[in-house]
C-alpha positions as CSV (number, residue, x, y, z in Angstrom):
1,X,1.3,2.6,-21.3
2,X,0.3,-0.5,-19.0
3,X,2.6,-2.8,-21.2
4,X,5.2,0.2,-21.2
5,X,5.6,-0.2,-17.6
6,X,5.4,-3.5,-17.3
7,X,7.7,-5.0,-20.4
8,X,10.4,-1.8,-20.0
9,X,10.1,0.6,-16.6
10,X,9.5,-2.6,-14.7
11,X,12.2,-4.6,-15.4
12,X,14.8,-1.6,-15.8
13,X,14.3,-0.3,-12.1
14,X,14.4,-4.1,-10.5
15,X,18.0,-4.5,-12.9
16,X,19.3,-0.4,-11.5
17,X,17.2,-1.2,-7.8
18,X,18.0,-5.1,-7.8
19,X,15.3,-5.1,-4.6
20,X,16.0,-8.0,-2.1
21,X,12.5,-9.9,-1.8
22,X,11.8,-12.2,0.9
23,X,8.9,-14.1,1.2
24,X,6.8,-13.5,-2.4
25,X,5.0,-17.5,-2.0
26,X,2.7,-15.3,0.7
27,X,1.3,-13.1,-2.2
28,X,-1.4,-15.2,-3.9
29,X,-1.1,-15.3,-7.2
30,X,-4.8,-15.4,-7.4
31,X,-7.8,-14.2,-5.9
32,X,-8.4,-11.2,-3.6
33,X,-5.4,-10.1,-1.0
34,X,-4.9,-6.9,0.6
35,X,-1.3,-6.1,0.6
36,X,-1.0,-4.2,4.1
37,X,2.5,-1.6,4.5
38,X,4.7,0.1,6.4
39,X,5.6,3.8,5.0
40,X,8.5,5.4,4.8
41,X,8.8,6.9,1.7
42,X,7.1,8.3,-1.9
43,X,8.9,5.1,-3.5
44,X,7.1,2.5,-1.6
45,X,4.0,2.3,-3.7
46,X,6.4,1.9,-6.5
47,X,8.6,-0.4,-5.2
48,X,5.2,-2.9,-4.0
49,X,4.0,-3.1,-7.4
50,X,7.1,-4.2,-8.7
51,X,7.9,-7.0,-6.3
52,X,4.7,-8.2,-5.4
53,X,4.3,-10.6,-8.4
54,X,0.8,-9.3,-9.8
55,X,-1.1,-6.2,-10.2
56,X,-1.5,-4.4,-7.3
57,X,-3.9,-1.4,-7.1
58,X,-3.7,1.6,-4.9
59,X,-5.6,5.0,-4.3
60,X,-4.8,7.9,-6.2
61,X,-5.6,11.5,-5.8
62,X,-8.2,12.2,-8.2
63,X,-6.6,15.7,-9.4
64,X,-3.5,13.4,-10.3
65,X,-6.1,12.2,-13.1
66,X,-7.4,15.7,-14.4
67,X,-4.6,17.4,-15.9
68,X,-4.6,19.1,-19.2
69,X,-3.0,18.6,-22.3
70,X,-0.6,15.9,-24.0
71,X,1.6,15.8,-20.4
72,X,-1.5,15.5,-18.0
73,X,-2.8,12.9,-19.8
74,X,0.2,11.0,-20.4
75,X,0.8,11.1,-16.4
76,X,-2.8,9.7,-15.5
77,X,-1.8,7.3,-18.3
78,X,1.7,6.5,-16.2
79,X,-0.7,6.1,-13.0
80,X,-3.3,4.2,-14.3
81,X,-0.6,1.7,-15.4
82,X,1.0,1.5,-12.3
83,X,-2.7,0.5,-10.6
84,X,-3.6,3.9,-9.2
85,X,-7.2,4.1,-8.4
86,X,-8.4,8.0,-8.5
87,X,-10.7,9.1,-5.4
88,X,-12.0,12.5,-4.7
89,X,-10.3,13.2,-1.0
90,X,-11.7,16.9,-1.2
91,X,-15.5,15.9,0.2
92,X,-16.8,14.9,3.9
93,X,-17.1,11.4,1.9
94,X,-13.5,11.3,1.0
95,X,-13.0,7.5,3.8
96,X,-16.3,5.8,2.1
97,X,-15.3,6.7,-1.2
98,X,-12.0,5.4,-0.7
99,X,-13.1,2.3,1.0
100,X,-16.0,2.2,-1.7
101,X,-12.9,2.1,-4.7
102,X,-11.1,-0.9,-2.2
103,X,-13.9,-2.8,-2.1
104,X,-14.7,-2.9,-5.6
105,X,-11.3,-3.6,-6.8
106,X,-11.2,-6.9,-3.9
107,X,-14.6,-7.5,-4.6
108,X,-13.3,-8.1,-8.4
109,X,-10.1,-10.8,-7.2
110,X,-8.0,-7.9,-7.4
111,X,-4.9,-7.4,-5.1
112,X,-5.1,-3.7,-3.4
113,X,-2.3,-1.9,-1.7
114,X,-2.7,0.0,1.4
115,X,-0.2,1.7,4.4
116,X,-2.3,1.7,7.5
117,X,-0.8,4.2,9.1
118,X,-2.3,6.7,6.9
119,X,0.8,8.4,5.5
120,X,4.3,7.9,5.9
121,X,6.8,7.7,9.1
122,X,8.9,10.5,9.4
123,X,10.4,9.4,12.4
124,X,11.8,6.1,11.6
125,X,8.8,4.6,13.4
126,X,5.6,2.1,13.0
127,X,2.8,3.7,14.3
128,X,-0.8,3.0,15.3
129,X,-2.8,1.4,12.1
130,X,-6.1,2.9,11.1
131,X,-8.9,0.1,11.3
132,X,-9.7,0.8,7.7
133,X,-7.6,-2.1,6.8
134,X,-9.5,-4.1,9.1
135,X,-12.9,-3.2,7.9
136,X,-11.9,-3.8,4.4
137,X,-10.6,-7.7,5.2
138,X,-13.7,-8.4,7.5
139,X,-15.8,-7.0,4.6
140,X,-14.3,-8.6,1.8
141,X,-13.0,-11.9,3.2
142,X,-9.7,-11.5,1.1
143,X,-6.6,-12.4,3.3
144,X,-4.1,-9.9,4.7
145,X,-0.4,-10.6,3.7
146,X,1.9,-7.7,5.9
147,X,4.8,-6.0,3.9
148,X,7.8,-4.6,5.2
149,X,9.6,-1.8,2.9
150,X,13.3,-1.0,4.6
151,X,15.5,1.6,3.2
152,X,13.2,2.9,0.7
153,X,13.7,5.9,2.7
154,X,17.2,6.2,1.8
155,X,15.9,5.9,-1.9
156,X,13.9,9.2,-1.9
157,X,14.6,11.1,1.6
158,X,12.2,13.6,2.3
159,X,12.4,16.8,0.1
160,X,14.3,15.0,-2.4
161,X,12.8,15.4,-6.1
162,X,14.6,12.2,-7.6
163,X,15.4,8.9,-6.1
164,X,18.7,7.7,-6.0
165,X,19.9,4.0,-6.3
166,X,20.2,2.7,-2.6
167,X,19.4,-1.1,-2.5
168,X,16.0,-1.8,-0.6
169,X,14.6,-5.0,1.2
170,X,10.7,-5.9,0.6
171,X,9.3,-9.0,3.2
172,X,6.1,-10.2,2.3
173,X,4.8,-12.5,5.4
174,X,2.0,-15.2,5.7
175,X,-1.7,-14.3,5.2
176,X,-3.4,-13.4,8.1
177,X,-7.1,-15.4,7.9
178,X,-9.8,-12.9,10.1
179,X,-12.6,-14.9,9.0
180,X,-13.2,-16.2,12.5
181,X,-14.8,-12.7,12.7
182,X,-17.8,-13.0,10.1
183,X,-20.3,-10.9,10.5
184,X,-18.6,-8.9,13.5
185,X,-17.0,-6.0,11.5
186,X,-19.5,-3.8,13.4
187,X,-17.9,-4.0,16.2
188,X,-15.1,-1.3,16.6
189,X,-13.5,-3.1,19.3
190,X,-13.2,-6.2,16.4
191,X,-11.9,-3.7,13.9
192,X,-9.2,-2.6,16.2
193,X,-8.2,-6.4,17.3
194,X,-7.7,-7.2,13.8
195,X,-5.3,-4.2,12.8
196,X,-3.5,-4.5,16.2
197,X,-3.0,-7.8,14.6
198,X,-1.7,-6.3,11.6
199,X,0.2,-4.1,12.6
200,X,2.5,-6.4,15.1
201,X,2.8,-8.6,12.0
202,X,4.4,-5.8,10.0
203,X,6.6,-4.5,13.3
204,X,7.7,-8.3,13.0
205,X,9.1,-7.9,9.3
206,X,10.3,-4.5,9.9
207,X,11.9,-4.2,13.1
208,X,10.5,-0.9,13.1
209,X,9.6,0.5,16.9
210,X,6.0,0.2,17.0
211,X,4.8,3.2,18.7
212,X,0.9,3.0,19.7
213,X,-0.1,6.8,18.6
214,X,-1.5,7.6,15.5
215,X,1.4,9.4,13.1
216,X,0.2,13.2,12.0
217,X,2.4,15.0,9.4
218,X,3.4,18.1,11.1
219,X,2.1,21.6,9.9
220,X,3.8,23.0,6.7
């Protein structure tokens, strides 16, 4: 499946997409990197693993991994090639579990995907970053290269089951170095210095308003 995606489904949807990419020399090629995003839409994670260059890991649901039969398995196949890492999000240990899965695959010299925000904008918006981003950088020592996604949101609106071909822009900035912070990832006033950071970096790319309140999704 992993060479499926990569040889065929990969280079199809960059040929049908044809994604404008700015900046891709700020992805290492090499070596740890957390690959920090806006979010505006289901396509993003999609859309960063085909443009960044190298694999790029991301957390899963872990029920996206347990389905039955020849269909279940072949979609935690699909996922599992695309770098989905599963984590159980139903426990009280759901944030350490994730971070647990981020470290490991940074720890490793893996790149690893995540949108600070914690889910996506539905207001057009940038809003307030979790520090988990932080604590993972400050833990790790890998770098933090910001990512701007714009129009992936006309790609796959919300409520839409299929995404249409809209052309999309991806800007990968410069690293951002927070090792001038060893051993102070304790501190939460640290933690939310260094996403601050981030975040302004990724309002920079995206000339999204930055708004400074975390983004709930509103009750179903």
């Amino acid at each position: 499946m992993h060479l499926l995606v990569r040889w065929l489904l990969a280079p199809l949807a960059r040929l049908v997409y044809r994604p404008v990419v700015h900046g891709a020399d700020n992805v290492p090629r090499t070596g740890a990197v957390i690959l920090a995003a806006n979010h505006r839409a289901a396509v993003d994670t999609a859309v960063i693993a085909l443009t960044a260059g190298r694999p790029v890991s991301f957390l899963g649901k872990a029920e996206y991994f347990t389905g039955k039969g020849l269909r279940g398995r072949a979609f935690a196949s699909f996922l599992s090639a695309l770098g989905y890492v599963p984590v159980d999000r139903s426990n009280a240990k759901a944030g350490l579990d994730a971070l647990f899965a981020a470290r490991t695959v940074l720890e490793a010299g893996g790149a690893f995907a995540i949108y600070p925000e914690g889910t996506r904008s539905l207001d057009g918006r940038l809003h307030r970053g979790h520090t988990g981003v932080a604590t993972l950088a400050m833990g790790t020592g890998a770098p933090v290269v910001p990512v701007a996604l714009i129009g992936t949101e006309r790609v796959q609106p919300v409520g839409a089951r299929f995404p249409r071909v809209r052309r999309v822009v991806v800007r990968f900035g410069p690293p951002l170095d927070f090792s001038r912070y060893d051993g102070l990832e304790g501190s939460s006033a640290i933690r939310r210095a260094a996403t601050d950071e981030i975040m302004d970096a990724i309002a920079r790319l995206s000339h999204q308003e930055y708004v400074d309140t975390y983004h709930h999704r509103p009750a179903a």
